[in-house]
KOLPA-776768 format. One record per atom (N, C-alpha, C): x, y, z. Coordinates in steps of 0.001 Angstrom, whole numbers, padded with zeros to 6 digits, always signed. Last residue first. Layout:
<nodes>
XYZ/...
</nodes>
This chain:
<nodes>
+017191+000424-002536/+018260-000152-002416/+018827-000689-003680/+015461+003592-003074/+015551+002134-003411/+016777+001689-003165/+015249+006414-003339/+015568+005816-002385/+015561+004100-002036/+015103+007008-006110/+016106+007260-005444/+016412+006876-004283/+012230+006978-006936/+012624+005548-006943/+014163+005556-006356/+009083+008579-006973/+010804+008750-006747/+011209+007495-006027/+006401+009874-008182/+007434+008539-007976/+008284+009339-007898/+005513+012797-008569/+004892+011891-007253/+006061+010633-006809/+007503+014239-010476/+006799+014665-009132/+006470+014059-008402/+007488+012351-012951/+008209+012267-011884/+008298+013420-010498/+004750+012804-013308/+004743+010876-012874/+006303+011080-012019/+002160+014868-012806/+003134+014775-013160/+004603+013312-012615/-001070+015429-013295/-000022+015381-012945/+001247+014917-013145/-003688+017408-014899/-002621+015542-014854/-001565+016060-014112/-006335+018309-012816/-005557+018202-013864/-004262+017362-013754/-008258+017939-010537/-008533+019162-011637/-007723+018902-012562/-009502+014639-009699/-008318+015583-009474/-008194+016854-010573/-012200+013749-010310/-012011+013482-008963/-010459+014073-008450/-013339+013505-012911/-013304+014468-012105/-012718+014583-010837/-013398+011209-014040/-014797+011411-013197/-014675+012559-012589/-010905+011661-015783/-012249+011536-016305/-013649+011140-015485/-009058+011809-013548/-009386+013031-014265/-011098+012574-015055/-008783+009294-012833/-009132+010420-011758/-009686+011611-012582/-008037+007723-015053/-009147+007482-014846/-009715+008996-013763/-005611+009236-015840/-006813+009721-016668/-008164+009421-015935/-003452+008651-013404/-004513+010043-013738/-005430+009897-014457/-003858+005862-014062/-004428+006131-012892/-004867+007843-012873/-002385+005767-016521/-003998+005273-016393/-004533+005706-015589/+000462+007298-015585/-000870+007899-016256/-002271+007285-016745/+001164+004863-013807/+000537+006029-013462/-000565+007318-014319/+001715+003139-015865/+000215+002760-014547/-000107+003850-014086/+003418+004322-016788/+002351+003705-017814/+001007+003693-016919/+005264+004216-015435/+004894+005498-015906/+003099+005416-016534/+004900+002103-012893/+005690+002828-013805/+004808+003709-014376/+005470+002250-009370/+004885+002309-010528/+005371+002402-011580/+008596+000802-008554/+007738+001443-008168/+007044+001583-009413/+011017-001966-006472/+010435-000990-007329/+008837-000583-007372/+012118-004360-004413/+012572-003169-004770/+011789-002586-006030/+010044-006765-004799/+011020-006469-004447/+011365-005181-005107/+006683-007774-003975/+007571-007184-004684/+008734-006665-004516/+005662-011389-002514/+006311-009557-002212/+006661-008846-003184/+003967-013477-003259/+004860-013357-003842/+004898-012078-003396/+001406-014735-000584/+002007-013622-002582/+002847-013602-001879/+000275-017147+000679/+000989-015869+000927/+001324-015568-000760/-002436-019646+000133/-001245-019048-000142/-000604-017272-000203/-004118-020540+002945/-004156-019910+002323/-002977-019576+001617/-004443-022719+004786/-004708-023189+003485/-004116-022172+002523/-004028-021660+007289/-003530-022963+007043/-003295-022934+005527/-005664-019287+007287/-004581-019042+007104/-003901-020626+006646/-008531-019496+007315/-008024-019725+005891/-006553-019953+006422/-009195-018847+009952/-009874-019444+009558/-009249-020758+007898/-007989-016386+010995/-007532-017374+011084/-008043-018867+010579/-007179-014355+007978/-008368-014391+009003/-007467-015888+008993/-004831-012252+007956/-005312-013014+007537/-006313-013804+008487/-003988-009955+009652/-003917-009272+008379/-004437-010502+007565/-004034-010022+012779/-005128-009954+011930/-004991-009309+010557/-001514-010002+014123/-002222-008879+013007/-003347-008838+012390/-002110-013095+014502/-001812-012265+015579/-002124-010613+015356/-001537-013952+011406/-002862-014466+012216/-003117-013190+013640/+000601-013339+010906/-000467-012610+010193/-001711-012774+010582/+002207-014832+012543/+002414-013305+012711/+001290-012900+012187/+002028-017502+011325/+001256-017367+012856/+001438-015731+013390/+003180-016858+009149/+001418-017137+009604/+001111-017450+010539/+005563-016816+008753/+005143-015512+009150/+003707-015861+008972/+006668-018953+007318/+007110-018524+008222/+006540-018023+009348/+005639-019528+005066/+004916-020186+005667/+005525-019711+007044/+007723-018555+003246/+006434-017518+003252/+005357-018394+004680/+010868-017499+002200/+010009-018896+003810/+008597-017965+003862/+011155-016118+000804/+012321-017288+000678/+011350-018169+001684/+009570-013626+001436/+009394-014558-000230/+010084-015930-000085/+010300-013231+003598/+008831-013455+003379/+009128-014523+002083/+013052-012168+003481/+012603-013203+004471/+011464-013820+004230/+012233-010186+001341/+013276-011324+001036/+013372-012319+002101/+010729-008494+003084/+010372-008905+001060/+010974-010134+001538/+013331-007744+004507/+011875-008250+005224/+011618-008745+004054/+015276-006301+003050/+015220-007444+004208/+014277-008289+004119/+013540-004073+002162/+013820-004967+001066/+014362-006099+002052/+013128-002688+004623/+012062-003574+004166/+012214-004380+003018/+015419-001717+004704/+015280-002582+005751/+013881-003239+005497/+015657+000007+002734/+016564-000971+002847/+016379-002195+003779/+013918+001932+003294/+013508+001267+002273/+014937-000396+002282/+015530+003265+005737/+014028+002670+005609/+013700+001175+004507/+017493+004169+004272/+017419+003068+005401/+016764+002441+005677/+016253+006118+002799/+016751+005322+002082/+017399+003767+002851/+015313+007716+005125/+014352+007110+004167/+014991+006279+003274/+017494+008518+006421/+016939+007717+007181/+015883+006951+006031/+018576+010324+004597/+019461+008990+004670/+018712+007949+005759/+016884+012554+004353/+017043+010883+003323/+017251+010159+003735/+014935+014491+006113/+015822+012837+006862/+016015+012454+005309/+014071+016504+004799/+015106+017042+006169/+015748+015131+006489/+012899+015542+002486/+013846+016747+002412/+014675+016863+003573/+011075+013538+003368/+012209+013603+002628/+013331+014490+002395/+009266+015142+005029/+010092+013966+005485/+011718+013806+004744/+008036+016740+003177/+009223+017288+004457/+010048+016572+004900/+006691+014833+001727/+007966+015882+000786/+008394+016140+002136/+005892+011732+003591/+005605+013008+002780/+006880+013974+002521/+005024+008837+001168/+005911+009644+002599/+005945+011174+002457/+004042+005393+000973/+004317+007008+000712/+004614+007802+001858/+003905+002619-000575/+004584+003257+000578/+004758+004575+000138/+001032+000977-002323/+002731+001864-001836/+002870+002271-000714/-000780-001738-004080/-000358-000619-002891/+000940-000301-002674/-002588-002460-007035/-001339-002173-006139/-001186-001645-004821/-003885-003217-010099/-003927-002850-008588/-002693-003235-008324/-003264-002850-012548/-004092-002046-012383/-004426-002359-010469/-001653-004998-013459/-001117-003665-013251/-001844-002353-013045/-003324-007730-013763/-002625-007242-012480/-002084-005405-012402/-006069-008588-014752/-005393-007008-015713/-004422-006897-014267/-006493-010834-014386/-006685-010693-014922/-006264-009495-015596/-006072-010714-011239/-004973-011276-012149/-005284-011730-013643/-008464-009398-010396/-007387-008647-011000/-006425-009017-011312/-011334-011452-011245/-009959-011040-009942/-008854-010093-011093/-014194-012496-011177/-013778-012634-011893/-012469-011317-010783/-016435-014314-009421/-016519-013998-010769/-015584-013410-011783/-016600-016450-006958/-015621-015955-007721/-016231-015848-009303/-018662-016589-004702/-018910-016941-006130/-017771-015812-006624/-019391-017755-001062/-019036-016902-002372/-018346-017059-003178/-018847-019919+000698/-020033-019679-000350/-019747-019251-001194/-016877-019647+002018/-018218-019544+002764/-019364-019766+001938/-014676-019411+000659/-014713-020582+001573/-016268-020921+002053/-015222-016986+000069/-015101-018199-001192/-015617-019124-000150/-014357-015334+002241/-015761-015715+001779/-015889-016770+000662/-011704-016185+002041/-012760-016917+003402/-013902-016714+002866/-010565-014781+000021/-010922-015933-000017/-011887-016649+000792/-011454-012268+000855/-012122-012820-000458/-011919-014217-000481/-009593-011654+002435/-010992-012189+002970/-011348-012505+002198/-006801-011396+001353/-007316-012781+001352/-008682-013171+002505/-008117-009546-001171/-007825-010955-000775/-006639-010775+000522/-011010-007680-000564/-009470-007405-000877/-009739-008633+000135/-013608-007167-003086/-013416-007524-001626/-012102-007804-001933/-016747-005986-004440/-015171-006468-004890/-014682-006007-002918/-019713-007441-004754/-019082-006613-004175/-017358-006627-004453/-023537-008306-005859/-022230-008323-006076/-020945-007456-005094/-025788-008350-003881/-025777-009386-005103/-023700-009448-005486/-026321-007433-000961/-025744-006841-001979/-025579-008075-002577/-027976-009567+000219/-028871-008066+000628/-027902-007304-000825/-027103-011426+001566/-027284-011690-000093/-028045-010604-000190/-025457-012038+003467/-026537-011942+003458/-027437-012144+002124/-022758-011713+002696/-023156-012769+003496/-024705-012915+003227/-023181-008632+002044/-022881-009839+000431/-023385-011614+001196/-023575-007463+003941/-024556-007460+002686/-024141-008522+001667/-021008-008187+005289/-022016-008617+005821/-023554-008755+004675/-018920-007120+003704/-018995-008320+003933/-020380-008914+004136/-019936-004262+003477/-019803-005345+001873/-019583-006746+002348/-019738-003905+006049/-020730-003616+005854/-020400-004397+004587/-016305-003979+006365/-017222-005331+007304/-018826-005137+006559/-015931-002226+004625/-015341-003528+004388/-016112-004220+004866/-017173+000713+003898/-016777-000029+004908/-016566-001499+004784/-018866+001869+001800/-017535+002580+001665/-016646+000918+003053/-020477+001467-000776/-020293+000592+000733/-018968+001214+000841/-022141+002478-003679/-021101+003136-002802/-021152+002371-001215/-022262+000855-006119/-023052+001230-005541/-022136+001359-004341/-022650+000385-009849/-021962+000387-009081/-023168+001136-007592/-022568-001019-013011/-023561-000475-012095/-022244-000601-011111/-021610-000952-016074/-021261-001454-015010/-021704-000056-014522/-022394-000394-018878/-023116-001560-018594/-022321-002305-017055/-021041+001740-019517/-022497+002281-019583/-023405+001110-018890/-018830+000650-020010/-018969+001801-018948/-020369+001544-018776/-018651-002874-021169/-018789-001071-021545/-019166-000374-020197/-017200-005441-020736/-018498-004719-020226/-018158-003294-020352/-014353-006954-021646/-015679-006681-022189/-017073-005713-021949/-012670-006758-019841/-013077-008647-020147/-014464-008163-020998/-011616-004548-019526/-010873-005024-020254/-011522-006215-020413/-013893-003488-017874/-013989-003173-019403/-012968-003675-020252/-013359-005199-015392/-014655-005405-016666/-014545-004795-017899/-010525-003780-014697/-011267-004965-014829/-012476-005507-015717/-011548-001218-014511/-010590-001489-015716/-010970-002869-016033/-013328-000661-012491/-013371-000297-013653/-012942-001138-015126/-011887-001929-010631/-013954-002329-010691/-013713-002079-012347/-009713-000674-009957/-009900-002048-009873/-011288-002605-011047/-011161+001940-008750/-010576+002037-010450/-010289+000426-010820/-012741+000628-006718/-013639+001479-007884/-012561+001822-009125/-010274+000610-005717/-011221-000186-005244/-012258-000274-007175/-009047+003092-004993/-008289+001591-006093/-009473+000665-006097/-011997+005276-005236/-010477+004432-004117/-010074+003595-005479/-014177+006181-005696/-013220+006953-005592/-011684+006184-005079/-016122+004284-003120/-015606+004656-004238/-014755+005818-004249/-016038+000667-002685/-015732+001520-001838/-015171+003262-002760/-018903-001071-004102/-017306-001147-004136/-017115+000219-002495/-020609-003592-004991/-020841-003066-003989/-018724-002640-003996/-022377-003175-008174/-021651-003951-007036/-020924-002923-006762/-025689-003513-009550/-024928-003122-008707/-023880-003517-008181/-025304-004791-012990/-025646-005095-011811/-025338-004440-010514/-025065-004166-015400/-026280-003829-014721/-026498-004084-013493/-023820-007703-015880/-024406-006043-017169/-025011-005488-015801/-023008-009902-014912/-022428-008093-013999/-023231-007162-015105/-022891-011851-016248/-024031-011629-015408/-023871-010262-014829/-020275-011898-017439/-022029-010886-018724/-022851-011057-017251/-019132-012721-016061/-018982-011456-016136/-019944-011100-016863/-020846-015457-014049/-019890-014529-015261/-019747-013580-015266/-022649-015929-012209/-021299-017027-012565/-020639-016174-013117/-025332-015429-009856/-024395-014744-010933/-022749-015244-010895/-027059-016244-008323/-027014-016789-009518/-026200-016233-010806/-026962-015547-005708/-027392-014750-006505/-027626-014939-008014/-026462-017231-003344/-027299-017632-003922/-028011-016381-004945/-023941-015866-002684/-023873-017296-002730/-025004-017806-003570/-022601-013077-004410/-023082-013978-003338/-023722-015103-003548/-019641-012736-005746/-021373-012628-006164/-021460-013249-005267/-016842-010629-006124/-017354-011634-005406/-019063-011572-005789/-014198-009618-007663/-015393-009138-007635/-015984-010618-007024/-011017-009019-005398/-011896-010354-006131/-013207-009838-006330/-007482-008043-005517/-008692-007534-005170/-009663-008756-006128/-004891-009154-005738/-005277-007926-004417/-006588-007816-004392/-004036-012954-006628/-005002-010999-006384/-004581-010392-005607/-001547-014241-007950/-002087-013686-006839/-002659-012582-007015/-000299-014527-010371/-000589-015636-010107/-001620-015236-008367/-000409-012854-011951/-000820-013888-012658/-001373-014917-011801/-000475-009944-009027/+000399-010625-010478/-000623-012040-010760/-000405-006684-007335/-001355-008065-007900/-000328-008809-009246/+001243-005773-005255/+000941-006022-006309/+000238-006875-006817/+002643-003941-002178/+002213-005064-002923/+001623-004955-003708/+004312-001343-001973/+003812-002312-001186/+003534-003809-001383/+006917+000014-003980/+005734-000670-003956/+005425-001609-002514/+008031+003270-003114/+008376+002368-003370/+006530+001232-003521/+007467+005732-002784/+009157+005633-002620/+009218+004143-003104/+005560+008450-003484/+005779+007397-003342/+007189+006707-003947/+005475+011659-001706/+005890+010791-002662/+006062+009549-002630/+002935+014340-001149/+003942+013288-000719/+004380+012857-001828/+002424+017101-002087/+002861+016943-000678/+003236+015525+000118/+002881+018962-004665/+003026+017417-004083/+003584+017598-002936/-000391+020937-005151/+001129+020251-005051/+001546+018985-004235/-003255+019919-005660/-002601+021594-005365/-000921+021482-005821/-003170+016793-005451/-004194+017455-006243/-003746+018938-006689/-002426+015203-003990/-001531+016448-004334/-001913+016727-005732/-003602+013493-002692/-003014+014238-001645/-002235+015651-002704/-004984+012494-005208/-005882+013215-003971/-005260+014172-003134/-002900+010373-005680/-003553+011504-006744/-004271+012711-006029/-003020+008909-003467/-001907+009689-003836/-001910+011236-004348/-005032+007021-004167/-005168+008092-003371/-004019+009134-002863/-004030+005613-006239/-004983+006388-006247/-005131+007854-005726/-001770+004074-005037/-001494+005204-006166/-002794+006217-006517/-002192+003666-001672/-002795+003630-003141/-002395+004577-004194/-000555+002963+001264/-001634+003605+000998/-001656+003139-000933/+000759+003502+004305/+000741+002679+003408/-000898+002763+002692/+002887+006443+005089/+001854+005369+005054/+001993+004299+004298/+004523+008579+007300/+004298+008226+006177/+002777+007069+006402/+004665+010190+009026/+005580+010570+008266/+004871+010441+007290/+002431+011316+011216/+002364+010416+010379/+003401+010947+009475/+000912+014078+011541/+001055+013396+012702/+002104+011880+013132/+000078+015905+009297/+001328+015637+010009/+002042+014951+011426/-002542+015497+008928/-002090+016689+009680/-000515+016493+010382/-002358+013950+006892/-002452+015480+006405/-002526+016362+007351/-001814+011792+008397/-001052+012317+007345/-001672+013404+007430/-004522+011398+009964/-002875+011397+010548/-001924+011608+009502/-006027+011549+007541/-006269+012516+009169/-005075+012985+009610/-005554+009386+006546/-005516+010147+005608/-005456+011181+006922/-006508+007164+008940/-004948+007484+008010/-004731+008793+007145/-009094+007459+008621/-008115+008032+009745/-006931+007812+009430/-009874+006916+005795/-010349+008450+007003/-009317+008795+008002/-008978+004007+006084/-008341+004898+005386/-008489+006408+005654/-009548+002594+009469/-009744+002949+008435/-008950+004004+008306/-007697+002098+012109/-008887+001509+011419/-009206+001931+010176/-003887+001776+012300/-004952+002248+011794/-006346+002111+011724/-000840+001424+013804/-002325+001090+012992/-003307+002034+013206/+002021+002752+012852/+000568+003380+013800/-000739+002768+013151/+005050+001610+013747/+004483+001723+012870/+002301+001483+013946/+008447+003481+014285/+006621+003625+015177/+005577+003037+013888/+011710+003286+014049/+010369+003310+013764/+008419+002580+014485/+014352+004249+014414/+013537+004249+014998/+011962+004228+014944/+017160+003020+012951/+016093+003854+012929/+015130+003383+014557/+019590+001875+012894/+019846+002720+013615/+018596+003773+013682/+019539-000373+011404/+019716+000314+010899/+020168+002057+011024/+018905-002527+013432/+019842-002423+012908/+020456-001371+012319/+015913-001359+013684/+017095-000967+015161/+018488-001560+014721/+015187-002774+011187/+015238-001350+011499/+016443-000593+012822/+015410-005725+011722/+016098-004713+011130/+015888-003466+010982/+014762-007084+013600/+015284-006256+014146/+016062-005194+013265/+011963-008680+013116/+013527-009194+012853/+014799-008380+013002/+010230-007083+013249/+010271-008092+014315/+012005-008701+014351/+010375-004912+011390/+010663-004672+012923/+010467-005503+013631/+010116-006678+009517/+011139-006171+009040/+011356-005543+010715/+007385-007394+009527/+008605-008329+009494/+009623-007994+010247/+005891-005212+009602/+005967-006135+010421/+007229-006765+010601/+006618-004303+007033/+006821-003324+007941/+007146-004380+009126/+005890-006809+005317/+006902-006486+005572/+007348-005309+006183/+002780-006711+006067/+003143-007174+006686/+005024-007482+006335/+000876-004878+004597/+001855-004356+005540/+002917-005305+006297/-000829-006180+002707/+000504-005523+002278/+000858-004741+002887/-002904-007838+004565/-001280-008257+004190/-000509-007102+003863/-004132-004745+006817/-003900-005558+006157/-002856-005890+005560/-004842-002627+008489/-004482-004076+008932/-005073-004630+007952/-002950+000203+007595/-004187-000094+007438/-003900-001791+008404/-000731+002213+008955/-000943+001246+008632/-002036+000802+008580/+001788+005358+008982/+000056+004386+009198/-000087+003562+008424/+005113+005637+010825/+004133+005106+009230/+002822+004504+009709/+006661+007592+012267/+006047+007125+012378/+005086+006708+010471/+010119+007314+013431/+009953+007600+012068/+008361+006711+012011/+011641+009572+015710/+010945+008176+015358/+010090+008471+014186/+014865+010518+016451/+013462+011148+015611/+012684+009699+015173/+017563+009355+015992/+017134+009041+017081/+014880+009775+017158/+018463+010311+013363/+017764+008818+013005/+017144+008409+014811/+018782+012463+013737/+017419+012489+013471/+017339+011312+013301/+020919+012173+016033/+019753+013025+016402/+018554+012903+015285/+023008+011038+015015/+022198+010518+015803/+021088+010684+015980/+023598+012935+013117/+023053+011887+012482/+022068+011165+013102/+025148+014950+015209/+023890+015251+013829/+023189+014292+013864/+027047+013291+015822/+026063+013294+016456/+024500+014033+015950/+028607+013318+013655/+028035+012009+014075/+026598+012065+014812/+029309+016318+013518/+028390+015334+012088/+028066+014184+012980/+030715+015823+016185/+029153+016507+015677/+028629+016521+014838/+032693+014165+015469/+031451+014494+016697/+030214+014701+016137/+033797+016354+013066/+033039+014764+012769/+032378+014078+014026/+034829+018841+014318/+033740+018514+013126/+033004+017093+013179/+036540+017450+016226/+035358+017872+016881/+034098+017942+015814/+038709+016534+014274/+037813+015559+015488/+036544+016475+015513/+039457+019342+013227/+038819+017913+012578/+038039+016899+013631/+040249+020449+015770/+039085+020938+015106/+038293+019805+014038/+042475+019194+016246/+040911+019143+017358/+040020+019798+016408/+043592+019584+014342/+043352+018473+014620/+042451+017917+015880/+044497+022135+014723/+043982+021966+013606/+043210+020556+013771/+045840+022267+016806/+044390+022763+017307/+044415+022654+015793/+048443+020883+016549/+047149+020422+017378/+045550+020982+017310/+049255+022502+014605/+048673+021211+014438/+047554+020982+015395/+049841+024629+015853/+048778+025002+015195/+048339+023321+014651/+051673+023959+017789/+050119+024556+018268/+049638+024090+017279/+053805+023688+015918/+053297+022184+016966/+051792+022930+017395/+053468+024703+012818/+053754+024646+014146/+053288+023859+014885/+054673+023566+009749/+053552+024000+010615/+053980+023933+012071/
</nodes>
């Protein structure tokens, strides 16, 4: 080969890989925004950008609280919002037509030993059991995990469809305040206010570590995201398996963080025990088609969908 033609063969290699580099720069330099409800099963987003692992990773992430699920759902579907933190439920909802997101991984989980969600009776309603629920209104948020929670729950400890009342509080502080009051008799309430109201009075009747694989929360993201950034979404997910694993090894760590987030009322936090994180994985097949039938049998999505369309577990560390 000739002495030119080396050289300019060998600027040309350099210059290719520049500019792959600088490719790279350019979308992991793209801030990677996720909505966030304020609550615990966000608090390895938290972590995970206090402890610098994301700007390790070379991302750039914006995480966008939220007040309510309305306005999360807003900032997703108008693309404002890569991603979220959100419900296999309400998943079902976003891609009702086609799939316009996917869930990449689990938020948090209910297990044996920790709720996500507590049917609560108020203090002086005189309701101890689950036979006291025949008939009884309680106070859920519906159409949500909330109301499929409600569901499965009682009919797996016994109470037939026909013998659970329900009654639409779509707003957290409003089921707080009616249940304080004793204005709503029953309400299902996401731990760990469920506990403070324990603390206050309220009457543990009966919690989803009773059927755990029926509540959950995920991390979802939408199909564009994925298609134009992976290697930032598989960074992503890497830098919150970090975080999981700081939380789970020292959980007493991060309560003066959850106090500051208001993701635990300061009231309980001393007392209160942190869950167990889930580490790396995602629905399974099984949870997901409960979760279509229940959507399908009130109507609430036109037809089943499809388990590897929505999950995709490829970006797991």
């Amino acid at each position: 080969m000739k002495k030119g033609n080396h050289f300019s063969s060998l600027f040309l290699i350099v210059l290719s890989l520049l500019l792959a580099s600088c490719s790279r720069s350019a979308v992991s330099d793209q801030p990677i925004k996720i909505a966030l409800l304020p609550v615990l099963d966000s608090l390895p987003l938290y972590v995970a950008q206090q402890q610098g692992y994301f700007k390790d990773a070379g991302l750039n992430v914006e995480l966008v609280p939220v007040g309510s699920a309305p306005e999360r759902d807003q900032l997703m579907q108008s693309a404002q919002v890569d991603g979220m933190l959100n419900e296999l439920v309400t998943t079902l909802y976003y891609n009702r037509e086609t799939a316009t997101i996917k869930i990449l991984r689990f938020a948090r989980i209910a297990t044996a030993d920790y709720p996500v969600f507590r049917i609560l009776a108020a203090k002086d309603s005189g309701i101890n059991t689950v036979d006291d629920l025949k008939n009884v209104p309680i106070g859920i948020s519906q159409a949500t995990v909330i109301e499929y929670m409600a569901d499965r729950v009682l009919e797996h400890a016994g109470i037939s469809k026909e013998e659970i009342a329900k009654i639409a509080v779509p707003k957290i502080s409003d089921r707080t305040a009616l249940l304080a009051s004793g204005e709503l008799k029953v309400a299902v309430m996401p731990d760990p206010l469920a506990s403070l109201l324990m603390q206050q009075g309220a009457i543990l009747v009966i919690d989803d570590t009773s059927l755990p694989e029926v509540s959950n929360s995920v991390y979802s993201f939408r199909t564009e995201f994925l298609e134009e950034r992976p290697a930032d979404a598989k960074a992503l997910m890497e830098a919150i398996e970090k975080a999981v694993n700081d939380i789970n090894s020292d959980k007493d760590a991060w309560k003066n963080l959850m106090v500051e987030l208001k993701l635990v009322p300061e009231a309980i936090v001393g007392d209160y025990q942190v869950p167990t994180f889930p580490t790396a994985s995602v629905p399974s097949e099984s949870q997901f088609n409960d979760a279509v039938k229940w959507a399908l049998d009130r109507g609430l999505i036109p037809a089943a969908q499809n388990y590897m369309v929505t999950i995709d577990d490829s970006f797991l560390p």
